[in-house]
C-alpha positions in Angstrom: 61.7 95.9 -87.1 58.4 96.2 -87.4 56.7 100.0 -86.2 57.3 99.7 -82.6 56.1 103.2 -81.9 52.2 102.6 -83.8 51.8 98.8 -82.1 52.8 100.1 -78.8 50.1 103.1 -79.2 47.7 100.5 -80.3 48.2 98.2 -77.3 47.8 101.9 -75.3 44.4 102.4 -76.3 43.0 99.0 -76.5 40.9 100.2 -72.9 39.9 103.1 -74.8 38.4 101.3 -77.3 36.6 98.8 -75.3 35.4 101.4 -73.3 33.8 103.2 -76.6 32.0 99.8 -77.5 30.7 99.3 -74.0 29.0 102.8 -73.7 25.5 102.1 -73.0 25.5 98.6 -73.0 23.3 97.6 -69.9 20.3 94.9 -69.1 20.0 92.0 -71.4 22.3 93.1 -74.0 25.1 92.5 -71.8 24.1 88.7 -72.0 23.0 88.2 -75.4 24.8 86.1 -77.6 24.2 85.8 -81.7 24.2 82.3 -81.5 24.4 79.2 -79.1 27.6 78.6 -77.9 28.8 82.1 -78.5 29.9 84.7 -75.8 28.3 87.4 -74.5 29.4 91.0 -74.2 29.9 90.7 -70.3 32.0 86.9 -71.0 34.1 88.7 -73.4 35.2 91.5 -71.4 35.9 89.5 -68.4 37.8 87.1 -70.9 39.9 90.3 -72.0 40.8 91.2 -68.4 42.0 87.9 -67.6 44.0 87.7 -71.1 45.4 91.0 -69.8 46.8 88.9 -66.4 48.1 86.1 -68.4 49.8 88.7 -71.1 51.2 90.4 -68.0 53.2 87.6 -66.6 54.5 86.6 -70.2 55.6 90.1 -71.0 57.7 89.9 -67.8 58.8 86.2 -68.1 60.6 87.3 -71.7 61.7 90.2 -70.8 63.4 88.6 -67.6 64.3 85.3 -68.5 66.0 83.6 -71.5 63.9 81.6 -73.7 61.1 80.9 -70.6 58.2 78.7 -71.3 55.0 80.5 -71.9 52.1 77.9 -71.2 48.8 77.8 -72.9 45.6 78.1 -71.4 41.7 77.0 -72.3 39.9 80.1 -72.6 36.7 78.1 -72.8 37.4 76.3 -69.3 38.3 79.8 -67.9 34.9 81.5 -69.2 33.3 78.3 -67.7 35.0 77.6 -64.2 35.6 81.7 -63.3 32.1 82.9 -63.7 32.3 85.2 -66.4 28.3 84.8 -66.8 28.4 86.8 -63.4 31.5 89.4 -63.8 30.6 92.7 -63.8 31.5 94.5 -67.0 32.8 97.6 -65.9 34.8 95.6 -62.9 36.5 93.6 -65.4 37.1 96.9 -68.0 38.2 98.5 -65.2 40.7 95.7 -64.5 41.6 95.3 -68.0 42.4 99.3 -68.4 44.5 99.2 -65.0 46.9 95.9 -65.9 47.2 97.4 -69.4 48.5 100.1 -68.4 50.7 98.9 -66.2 51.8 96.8 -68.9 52.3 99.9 -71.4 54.6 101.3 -68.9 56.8 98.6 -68.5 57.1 98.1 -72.4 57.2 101.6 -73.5 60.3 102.0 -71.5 62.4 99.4 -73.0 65.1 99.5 -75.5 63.9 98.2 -78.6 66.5 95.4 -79.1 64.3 94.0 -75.8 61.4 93.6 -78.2 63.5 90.6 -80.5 63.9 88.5 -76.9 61.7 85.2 -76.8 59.7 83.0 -75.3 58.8 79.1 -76.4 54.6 79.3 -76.1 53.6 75.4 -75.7 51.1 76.1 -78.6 52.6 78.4 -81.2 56.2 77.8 -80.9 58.8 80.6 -80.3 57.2 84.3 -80.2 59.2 87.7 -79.9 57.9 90.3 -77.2 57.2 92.3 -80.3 55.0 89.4 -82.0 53.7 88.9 -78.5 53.0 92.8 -78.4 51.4 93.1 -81.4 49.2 89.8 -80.6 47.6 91.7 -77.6 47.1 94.6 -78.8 45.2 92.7 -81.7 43.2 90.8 -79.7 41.5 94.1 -78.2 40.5 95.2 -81.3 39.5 92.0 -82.3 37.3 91.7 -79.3 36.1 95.3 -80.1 35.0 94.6 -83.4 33.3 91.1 -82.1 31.3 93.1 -79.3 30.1 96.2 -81.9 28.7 93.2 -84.4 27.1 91.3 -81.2 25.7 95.1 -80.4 24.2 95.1 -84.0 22.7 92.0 -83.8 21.1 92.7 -81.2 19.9 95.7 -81.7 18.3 93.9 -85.1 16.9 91.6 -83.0 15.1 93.9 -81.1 13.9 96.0 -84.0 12.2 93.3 -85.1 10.5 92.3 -81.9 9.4 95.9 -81.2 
């Protein structure tokens, strides 16, 4: 098995993280996006929230159910139809950091044979809780790195307009 221990720490302090990027983001940086069709700072945190929900109720369907179908869903219609244009970032940090650690606590706490259970995802195919583990807490960081670079090229941007 892979290092349990290390990935569950990593999925731990994915709010941290965030919440390191975000410092002193306010006003139109929040909004600005490197190119057209790209998401902003405040879409992507409200996006990581949600994914949070979602990851919450497939953690719990494979850990409590045998082989339960985990269903895909358009993360473009969701930035689209919820208003992420409009979510506040630190509501929707705030929500991420409270359902991840929720999440943590439920994981943390379970025997590590628990982590080789599975789940059928309509997309990918058959995914461990451990593949499903380290998947989320990848996708913070991901979404951390993607928000610093957005942060950079903005703060190019304005350099050059200044």
């Amino acid at each position: 098995m892979s290092n349990l221990p290390e990935t569950l720490e990593r999925f731990r302090r994915g709010p941290e993280l965030l919440a390191v990027v975000l410092t002193g983001v306010y006003g139109e940086e929040t909004d600005f996006t490197p190119a057209p069709g790209k998401w902003s700072i405040r879409q992507i945190v409200a996006h990581l929230a949600d994914g949070e929900l979602v990851g919450a109720h497939r953690f719990r369907q494979v850990i409590a159910e045998d082989n339960p179908t985990l269903i895909a869903f358009d993360q473009d219609a969701w930035v689209a139809n919820l208003d992420y244009a409009r979510r506040q970032p630190k509501q929707s940090l705030e929500s991420f950091r409270r359902v991840r650690a929720e999440n943590y606590e439920l994981l943390k706490a379970l025997p590590e044979t628990a982590f080789e259970r599975k789940g059928m995802h309509s997309e990918r195919g058959a995914l461990t809780l451990l593949q499903m583990l380290e998947y989320f807490a990848d996708h913070a960081e991901s979404h951390a790195r993607q928000m610093q670079a957005i942060r950079e090229e903005y703060k190019k941007l304005k350099g050059k307009k200044g």
